[in-house]
C-alpha positions in Angstrom: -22.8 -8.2 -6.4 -19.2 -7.2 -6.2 -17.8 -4.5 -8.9 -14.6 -6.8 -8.2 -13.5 -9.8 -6.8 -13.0 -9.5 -2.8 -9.3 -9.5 -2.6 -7.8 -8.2 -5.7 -4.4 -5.8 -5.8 -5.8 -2.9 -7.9 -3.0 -0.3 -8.4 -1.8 2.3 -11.1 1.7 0.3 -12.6 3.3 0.1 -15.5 5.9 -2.4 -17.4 8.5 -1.5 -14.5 6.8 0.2 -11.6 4.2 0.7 -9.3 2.8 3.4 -7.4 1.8 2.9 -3.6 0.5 5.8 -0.9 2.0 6.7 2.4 1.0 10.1 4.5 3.4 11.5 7.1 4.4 14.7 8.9 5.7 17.5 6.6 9.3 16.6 8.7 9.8 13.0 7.2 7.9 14.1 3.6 9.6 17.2 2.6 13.7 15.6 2.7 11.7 12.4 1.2 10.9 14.4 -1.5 13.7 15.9 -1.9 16.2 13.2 -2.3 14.2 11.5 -4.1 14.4 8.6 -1.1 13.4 8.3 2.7 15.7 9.7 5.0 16.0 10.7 8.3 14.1 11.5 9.9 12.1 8.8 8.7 13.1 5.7 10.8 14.5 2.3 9.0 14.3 0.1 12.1 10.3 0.8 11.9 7.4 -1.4 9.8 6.2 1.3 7.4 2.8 0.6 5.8 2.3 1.2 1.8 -1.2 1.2 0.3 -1.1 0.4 -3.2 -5.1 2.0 -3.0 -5.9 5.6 -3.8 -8.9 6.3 -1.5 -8.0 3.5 0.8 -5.0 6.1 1.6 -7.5 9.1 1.9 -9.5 7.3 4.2 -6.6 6.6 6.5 -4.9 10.3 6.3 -8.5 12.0 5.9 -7.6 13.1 3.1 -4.2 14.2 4.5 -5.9 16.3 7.2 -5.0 13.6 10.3 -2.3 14.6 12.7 0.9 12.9 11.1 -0.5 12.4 8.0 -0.8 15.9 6.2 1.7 15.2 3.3 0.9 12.2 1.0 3.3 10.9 -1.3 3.2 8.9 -4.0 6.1 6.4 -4.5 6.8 4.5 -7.6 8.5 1.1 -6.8 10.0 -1.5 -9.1 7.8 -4.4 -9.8 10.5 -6.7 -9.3 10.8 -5.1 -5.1 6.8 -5.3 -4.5 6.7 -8.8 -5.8 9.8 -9.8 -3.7 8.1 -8.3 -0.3 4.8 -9.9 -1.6 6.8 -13.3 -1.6 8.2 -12.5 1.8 4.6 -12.4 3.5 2.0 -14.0 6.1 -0.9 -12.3 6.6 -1.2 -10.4 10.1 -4.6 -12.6 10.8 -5.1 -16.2 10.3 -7.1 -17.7 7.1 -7.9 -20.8 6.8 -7.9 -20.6 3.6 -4.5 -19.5 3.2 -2.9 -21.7 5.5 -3.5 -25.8 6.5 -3.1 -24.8 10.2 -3.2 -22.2 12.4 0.6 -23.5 13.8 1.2 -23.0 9.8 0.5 -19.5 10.2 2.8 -19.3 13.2 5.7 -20.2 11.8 5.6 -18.4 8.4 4.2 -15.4 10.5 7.5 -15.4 12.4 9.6 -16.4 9.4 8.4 -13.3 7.5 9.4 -9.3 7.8 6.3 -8.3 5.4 2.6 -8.6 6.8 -0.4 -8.1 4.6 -3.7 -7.1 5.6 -6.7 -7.2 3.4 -9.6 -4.0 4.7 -12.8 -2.8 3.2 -12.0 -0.4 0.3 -13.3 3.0 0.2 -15.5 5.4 -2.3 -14.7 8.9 -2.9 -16.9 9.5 0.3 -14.7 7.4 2.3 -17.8 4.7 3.1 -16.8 1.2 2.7 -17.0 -0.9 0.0 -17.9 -4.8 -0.6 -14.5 -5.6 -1.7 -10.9 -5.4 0.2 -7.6 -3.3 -0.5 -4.1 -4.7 0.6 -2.2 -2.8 3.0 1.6 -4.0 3.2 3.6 -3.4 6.3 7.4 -3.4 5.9 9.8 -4.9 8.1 13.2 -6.2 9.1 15.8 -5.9 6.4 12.8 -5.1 3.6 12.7 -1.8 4.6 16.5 -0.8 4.0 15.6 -3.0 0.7 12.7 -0.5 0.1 14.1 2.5 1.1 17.6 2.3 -1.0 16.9 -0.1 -3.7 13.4 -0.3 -4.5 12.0 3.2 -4.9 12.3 4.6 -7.8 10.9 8.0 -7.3 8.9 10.0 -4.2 6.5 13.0 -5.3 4.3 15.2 -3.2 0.5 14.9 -4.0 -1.3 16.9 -1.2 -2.0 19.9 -3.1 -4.0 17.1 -5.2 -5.2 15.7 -2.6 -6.5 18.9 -1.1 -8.2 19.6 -4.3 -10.1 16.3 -4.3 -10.8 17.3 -1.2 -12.9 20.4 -1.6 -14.7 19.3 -4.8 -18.4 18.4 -3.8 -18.1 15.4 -5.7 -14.8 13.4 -6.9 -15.5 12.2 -10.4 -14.1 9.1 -11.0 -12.0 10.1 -14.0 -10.0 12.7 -11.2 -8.5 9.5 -10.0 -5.9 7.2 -10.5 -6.3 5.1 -12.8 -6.3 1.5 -11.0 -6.5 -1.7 -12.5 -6.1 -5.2 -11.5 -2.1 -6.3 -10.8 -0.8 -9.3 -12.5 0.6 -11.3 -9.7 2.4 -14.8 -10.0 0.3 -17.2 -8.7 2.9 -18.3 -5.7 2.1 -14.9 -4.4 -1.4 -14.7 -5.2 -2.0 -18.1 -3.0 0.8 -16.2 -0.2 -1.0 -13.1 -0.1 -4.8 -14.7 -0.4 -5.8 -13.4 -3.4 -8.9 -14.3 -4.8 -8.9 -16.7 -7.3 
């Protein structure tokens, strides 16, 4: 039996933020860091990828150890920005659950900057897990809107990471603390949430 329900935004968020995970070279992390925003040479024009999931983030950077991916940041958005590229979505495959038609899909695919892909979660030992974490990839004007109006702050966890890293086991109380997001139903039924 599932621990949670299959496709379920689990993130650490309070009454005006929430924190997603991206990893990149120590060239686009450290002048992200330091302004506080992404810069160059981080590229605008690009889909960027945020991972509202911890481990699901340490599974894709190993924990920061893959080539690209040796600095991970945490960025706190505003609710109010990751609920708007939520409500800009189609999901990268088709569901016929989501939508009546695979034409359906089509055209809101096309219509949409953000994609959302739903992929097994991971445990501490990076093994998959019954239940799926979102992945949101950025695009079009959303990134600009991400970049310079939605992030609220940009901080530097490898040294954390790396300290997860070398434990023989990672506790459960050494991460962050994730719990279910309250999304509007509009989105949840865009995004396909479980119910």
């Amino acid at each position: 039996m599932n621990e949670y329900p299959t496709r379920q935004i689990r993130a650490e968020f309070d009454d005006e933020s929430i924190t997603v995970y991206q990893a990149y070279s120590p060239q686009i992390a450290e002048p992200a860091v330091a302004r506080g925003r992404f810069v160059s040479p981080f590229k605008i024009d690009r889909m960027t990828w945020i991972k509202p999931s911890f481990l699901w983030m340490m599974y894709r950077s190993g924990w920061a150890t893959k080539p690209g991916q040796e600095r991970v940041l945490a960025i706190r958005l505003t609710r109010t920005g990751f609920e708007k590229a939520l409500s800009r979505s189609s999901l990268s495959h088709f569901d016929g659950e989501v939508y009546s038609s695979h034409d359906e899909w089509l055209r809101i695919k096309a219509e949409s900057p953000v994609r959302i892909q739903w992929d097994p979660e991971r445990n501490a030992a990076l093994e998959p897990l019954p239940w799926r974490a979102i992945q949101i990839g950025l695009g079009g004007t959303i990134v600009d809107d991400y970049v310079n109006r939605w992030t609220l702050g940009i901080d530097d966890i490898t040294d954390r990471v790396h300290h997860l890293r070398s434990q023989p086991f990672v506790a459960s109380e050494q991460l962050p603390v994730e719990r279910p997001y309250p999304l509007p139903p509009d989105i949840a039924q865009r995004i396909g949430a479980s119910r």
